[in-house]
Structure formats: structure tokens, C-alpha cells
N, C-alpha and C positions, 0 to 999 in steps of 0.2 A: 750606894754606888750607882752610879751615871754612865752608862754603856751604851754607845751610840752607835747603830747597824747602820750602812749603805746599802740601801734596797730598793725597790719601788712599791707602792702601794695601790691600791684599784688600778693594776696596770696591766700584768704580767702573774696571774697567779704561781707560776714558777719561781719566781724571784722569792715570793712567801714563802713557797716550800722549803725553800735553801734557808731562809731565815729564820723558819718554825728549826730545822735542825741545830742553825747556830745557836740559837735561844737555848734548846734543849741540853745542850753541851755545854756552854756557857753556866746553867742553873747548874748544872751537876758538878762545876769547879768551885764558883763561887758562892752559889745559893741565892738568896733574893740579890736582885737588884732592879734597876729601872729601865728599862727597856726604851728609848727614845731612836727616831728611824731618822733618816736624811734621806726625803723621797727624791727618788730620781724619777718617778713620774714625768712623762715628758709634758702634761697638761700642769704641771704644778711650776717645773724648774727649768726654766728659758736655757736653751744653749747653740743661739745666734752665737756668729762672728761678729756679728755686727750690730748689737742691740741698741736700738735710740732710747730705748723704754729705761733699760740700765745706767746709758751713759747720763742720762737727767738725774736721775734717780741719783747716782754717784755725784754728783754736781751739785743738788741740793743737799748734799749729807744725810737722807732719810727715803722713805718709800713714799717719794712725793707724788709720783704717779701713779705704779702700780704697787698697793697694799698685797705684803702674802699672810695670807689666813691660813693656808695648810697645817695641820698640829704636827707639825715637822720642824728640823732645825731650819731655822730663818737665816735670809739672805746679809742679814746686819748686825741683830746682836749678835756679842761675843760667844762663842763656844768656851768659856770659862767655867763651864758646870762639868763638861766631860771626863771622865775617869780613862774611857778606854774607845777606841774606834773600830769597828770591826767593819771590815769590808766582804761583808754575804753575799759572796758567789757572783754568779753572771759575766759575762761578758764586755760591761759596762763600769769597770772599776776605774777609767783615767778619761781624761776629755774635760771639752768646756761644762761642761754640767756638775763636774767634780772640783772646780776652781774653789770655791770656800769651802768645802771640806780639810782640801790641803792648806791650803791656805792658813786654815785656824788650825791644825793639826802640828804646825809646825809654827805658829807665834805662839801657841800654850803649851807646848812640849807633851803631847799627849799620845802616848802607848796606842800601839797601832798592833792589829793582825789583821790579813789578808785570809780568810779560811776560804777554800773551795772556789779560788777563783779560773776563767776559763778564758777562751778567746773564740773565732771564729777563723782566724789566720794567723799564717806567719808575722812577727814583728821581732826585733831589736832592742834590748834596754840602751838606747841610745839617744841623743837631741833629736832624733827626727823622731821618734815615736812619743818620746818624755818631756815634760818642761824638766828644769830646772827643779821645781817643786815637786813634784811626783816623784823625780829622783831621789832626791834626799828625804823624804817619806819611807821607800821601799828600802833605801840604804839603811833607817832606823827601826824599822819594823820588826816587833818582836818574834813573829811568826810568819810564814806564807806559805800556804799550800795551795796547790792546784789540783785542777781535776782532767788533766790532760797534758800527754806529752809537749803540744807545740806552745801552751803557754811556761810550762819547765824549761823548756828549751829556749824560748824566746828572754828570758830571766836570767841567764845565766850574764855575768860569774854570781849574785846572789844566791843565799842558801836557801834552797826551796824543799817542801815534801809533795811527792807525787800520792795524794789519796781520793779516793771517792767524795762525789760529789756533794755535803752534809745533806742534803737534800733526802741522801738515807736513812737520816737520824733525825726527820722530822713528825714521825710517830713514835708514839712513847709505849705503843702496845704493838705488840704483830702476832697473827696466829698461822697454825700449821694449816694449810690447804690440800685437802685429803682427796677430791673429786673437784672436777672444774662443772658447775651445774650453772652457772652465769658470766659470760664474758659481755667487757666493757671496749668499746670502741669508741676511740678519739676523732671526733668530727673535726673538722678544716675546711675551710673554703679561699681561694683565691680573691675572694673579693671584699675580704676584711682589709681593718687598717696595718699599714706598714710596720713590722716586726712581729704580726701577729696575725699572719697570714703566710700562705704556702703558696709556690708557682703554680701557676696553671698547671703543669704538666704533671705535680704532685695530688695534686686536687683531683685530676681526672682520676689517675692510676691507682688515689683512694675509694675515689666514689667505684669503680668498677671493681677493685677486691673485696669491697665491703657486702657490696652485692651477693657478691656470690660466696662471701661467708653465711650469709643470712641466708641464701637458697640452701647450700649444703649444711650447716652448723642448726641453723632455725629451730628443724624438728627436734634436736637433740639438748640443746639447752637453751637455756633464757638469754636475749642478748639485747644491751642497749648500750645506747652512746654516750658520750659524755664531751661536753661543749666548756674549752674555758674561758672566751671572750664573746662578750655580749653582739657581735657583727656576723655571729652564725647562727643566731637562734632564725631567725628569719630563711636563711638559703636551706637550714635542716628541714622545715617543714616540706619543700618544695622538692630536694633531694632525698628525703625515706618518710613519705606519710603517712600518716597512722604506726610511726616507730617511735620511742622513749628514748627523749635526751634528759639528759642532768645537767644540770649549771647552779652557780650560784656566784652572788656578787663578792661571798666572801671565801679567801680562799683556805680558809680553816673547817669551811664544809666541806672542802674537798677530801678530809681524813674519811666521813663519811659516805659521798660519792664513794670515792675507789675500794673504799673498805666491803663494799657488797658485793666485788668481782671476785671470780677466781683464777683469771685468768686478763692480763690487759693489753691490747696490741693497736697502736698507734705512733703518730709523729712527733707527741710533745714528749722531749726528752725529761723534764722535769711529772710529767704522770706517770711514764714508768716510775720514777725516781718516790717519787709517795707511796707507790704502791709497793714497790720493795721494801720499803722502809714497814710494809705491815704484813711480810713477809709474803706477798703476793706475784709469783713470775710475770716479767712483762714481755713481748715482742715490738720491737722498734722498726719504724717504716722510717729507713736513714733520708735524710733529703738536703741534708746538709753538714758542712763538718763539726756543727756544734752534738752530733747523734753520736760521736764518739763514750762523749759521757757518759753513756747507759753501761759501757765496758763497767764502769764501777757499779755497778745496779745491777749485774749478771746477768744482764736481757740479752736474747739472743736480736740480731740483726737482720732486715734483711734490705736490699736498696729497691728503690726508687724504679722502675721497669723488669724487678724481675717476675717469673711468671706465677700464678698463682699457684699451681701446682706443687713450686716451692716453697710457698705459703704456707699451701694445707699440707705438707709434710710436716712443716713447724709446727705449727696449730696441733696437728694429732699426736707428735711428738712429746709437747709440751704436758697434751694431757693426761697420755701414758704416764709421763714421768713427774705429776705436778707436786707430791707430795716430799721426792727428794729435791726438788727444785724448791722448794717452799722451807725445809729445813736448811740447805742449804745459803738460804738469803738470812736466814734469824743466824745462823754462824757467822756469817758474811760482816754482817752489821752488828756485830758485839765486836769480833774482834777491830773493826772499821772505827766502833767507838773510842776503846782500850786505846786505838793508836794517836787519835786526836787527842782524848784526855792528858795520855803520856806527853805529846809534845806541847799543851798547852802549860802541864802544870812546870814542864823546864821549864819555856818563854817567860814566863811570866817569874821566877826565880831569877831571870838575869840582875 
């Protein structure tokens, strides 16, 4: 079987994580199959309005100019090998960048699920937000779940399920968290590339809580960072020296990154989301409406300018109480599983 993910690849190590989960749920319905991704990498997959590169390219009938080599589904051949389409979460499920997706989705007639998808705002399933194509994609689609009200909302009259973002069920192991003896902190900078970057005003108000974690917290336990895109390795040295980041190019080490914390509190919504998934409490530094999502990850919240005092209430809270917090997520994420299993094994009976 031939099961084709909408994801990105060396781009967005969050996107993976949502992916490792649909993977993970996907094996446990069907068992083996072949895993083939449709990167939406924005260095891979052009999404001008107005591409010359394309419209030649379309002109000549072949990839007269630009060759794509990504081991991804390609721009030209047919999608006639697909079984099934799954669209793995994020933000980014409709747009120019998704044109042959749908496209081939609806000239092969191929079974589509939607799991854990999100938005960033309000929209309308209507001609202004949808083509044509996307419409009658979602009209066909055996499944859709989201991981937030105003993408539910914005669906509507379709039949949607509101669940946690799979992102939870991208560890296959999780352990109890008895003592918090190492916290992981999510580094950001302002001066990374666009979608993978935080405002200025978020960047300051981390770099100044982080601080004075590390002044107050330091003595008491182990604490390092964790970096997921390669444009902060460089601003970390300069902002905490002689402090330990963690990164890596793949985002399947990331199981082992967050798996060493006992505690994680930062702005990437998809790091909490890992680390829930290995039964690890997280704290979210909201900065935008995509921070919603941690609501399925049971991380507590806190925004963008509040004081740090309400931080360290959290922080001490958290570690008072880490080990029903920690039990609490392995509940969380069984029953989380139970409910996607249940609706995939319908969907797929229609």
C-alpha cells in the first residue's frame, strides 16, 4: 500500500512531529505500508502566482528548465501509484503549493484524510478562501479532524472531529516523570527566516525570562536549550555563553532531545507536543494563535508580556505536581489514540 503524507521536510521540524504521529496510527490500522511525503518545503516547492520557471516548464510538456530531484512526489508524473492521501497537520493544507496534490487527488480518485489539521485564523469554506478543487477534495474526504476550534469552525457545514493535535502520538514510548531534575528550554530569535522565527517583542521577553530561570532554577536543576532551526545556532552562542543547546538536522532526534527533560517550557507548539507524547509536562510561551494547540497536549499557558513571577509560580507548580501531570498525559494520549483509531477504522469502511 501507497500512502502519501502532506508534510514538509528539512523545514519545520514540527510538521515531522505531526507526521511521526500520523505514521504511528496509520501502522497500527493498517500495518506495513510505504510511506511517500509531498514536501511542501518552501525550498523544494515553488508557490508564485506568477511563475515563468512553470509556465515554460508547462509549455514544453516536461521539466525543461527546472529539474525536481527532491525524493518527494514530483511536479509531473502521475500520482497513479497512491492508495491514500493524508494531510499531516499544520497550517498549510490548501494554497498554491498544494495545486497538484489536489489536482491528482481528484483525476485518480484517491481516499483522502485530513488528521490534525490547524489554521492561524478565521476563514470560510467558501470561493474566497477555496478553489474549486479543494472544495470537492474536502467534500470527498473520508476523514477530517482538526486540532482547534476556529479551523472546526471555519469547515463548517462539513463533518469534522475536534481532537489533539497527532503530534501526541508521535512517540511510541512515554515514561512517568517522578522529580523534575532537568528542564529544556526552547530557544528563538527574531532574526531567523520567516515562519521560523518570532517577533522582536517575543524574543526579548524570552531572552529575559530565560535569564532569570537560569539565575533562580540553575542551582537547583540541570537546564538546557533546545534549538529547532539551524538560523539560531549562531544568535545562542551570543545570547547564553557557555550554555548547552541541542539541535539536530533530523527531526526524529528530536524523540531523544526532549526525552531527557523533565520538564519543557517554550514557544514551539509542536516541542511541547513531542514531549507530551513521552509523557513529559510542557509550559507554552503563547505568541500567537497557532499556541492554542498545546490545549490538546495539556500544557499549561502563559502569554507573551506576562510577569515572570507568574512564570515561576508555574514552573514551581509544575514541579510540585510533575508526576500527576506526567500520568496524566500517558491517560490523555491513550485515550487521544482510541479516538483517532475509532474514527479512522469507520472512514475507511465507508
Amino acid at each position: 500500500m501507497n500512502i502519501v503524507f502532506s508534510t514538509t521536510r528539512q523545514w519545520n521540524p514540527g510538521d515531522e512531529f505531526i507526521l511521526m504521529g500520523c505514521i504511528n496510527l496509520l501502522h497500527e490500522h493498517f500495518g506495513d505500508f510505504n510511506p511517500i511525503i509531498y514536501n511542501r518545503n518552501p525550498q523544494t516547492r515553488r508557490a508564485r502566482k506568477y511563475d515563468i520557471i512553470k509556465g515554460i516548464d508547462k509549455l514544453a510538456g516536461k521539466d525543461f528548465v527546472e529539474k525536481f530531484l527532491d525524493n518527494s512526489v514530483k511536479e509531473r508524473p502521475p500520482l497513479d501509484y497512491a492508495d491514500l492521501v493524508v494531510f499531516a497537520g499544520s497550517p498549510e493544507w490548501r494554497g498554491r503549493r498544494m495545486v497538484k496534490l489536489y489536482e491528482s487527488i481528484l483525476e485518480f480518485e484517491i481516499p483522502t484524510m485530513f488528521l490534525g489539521i490547524g489554521t492561524s485564523g478565521p476563514f470560510a469554506f467558501n470561493d474566497t478562501h477555496f478553489t474549486s478543487a479543494e472544495q470537492d477534495v474536502f467534500k470527498r474526504a473520508r476523514l477530517i479532524t482538526t486540532r482547534d476550534s476556529t479551523t472546526q469552525n471555519g469547515l463548517q457545514p462539513l463533518e469534522t472531529h475536534q481532537l489533539p493535535c497527532p503530534a501526541l502520538l508521535s512517540s511510541r514510548d512515554e515514561r512517568t516523570v517522578k522529580s523534575v531534575k532537568r528542564i529544556g528550554l526552547m530557544y528563538g530569535t527574531d532574526s531567523a527566516v520567516a515562519s521560523n522565527n518570532v517577533s522582536s517583542e517575543t524574543y526579548r521577553y524570552m531572552m529575559e525570562m530565560y535569564r532569570q530561570i537560569l539565575d533562580e532554577f540553575g542551582s537547583e536543576v540541570e537546564i538546557e536549550f533546545v534549538s529547532h532551526y539551524i538560523d539560531e545556532l549562531s544568535p545562542f552562542r551570543r545570547d547564553f555563553p557557555g550554555q548547552t543547546l541541542r539541535y539536530s538536522y533530523d527531526a526524529k532526534d528530536y524523540l531523544d532531545i526532549y526525552g531527557r527533560y523533565d520538564l519543557v517550557i517554550g514557544y514551539r507548539v509542536h516541542g511541547i507536543g513531542i514531549s507530551a507524547s513521552m509523557g513529559i509536562p510542557g509550559i507554552m510561551i503563547s505568541h500567537d494563535p497557532r499556541a492554542a494547540t498545546v490545549k490538546g497536549f495539556k500544557s499549561e499557558m502563559i502569554d507573551v508580556g506576562t510577569p515572570y513571577s507568574q512564570l515561576r509560580e508555574r514552573i514551581q507548580g509544575a514541579m510540585q505536581d510533575i508526576e500527576n501531570r506526567s500520568l496524566g498525559l500517558q491517560a490523555h494520549k491513550a485515550k487521544t489514540r482510541a479516538e483517532y483509531l475509532n474514527l479512522i477504522e469507520a472512514s475507511l469502511e465507508r
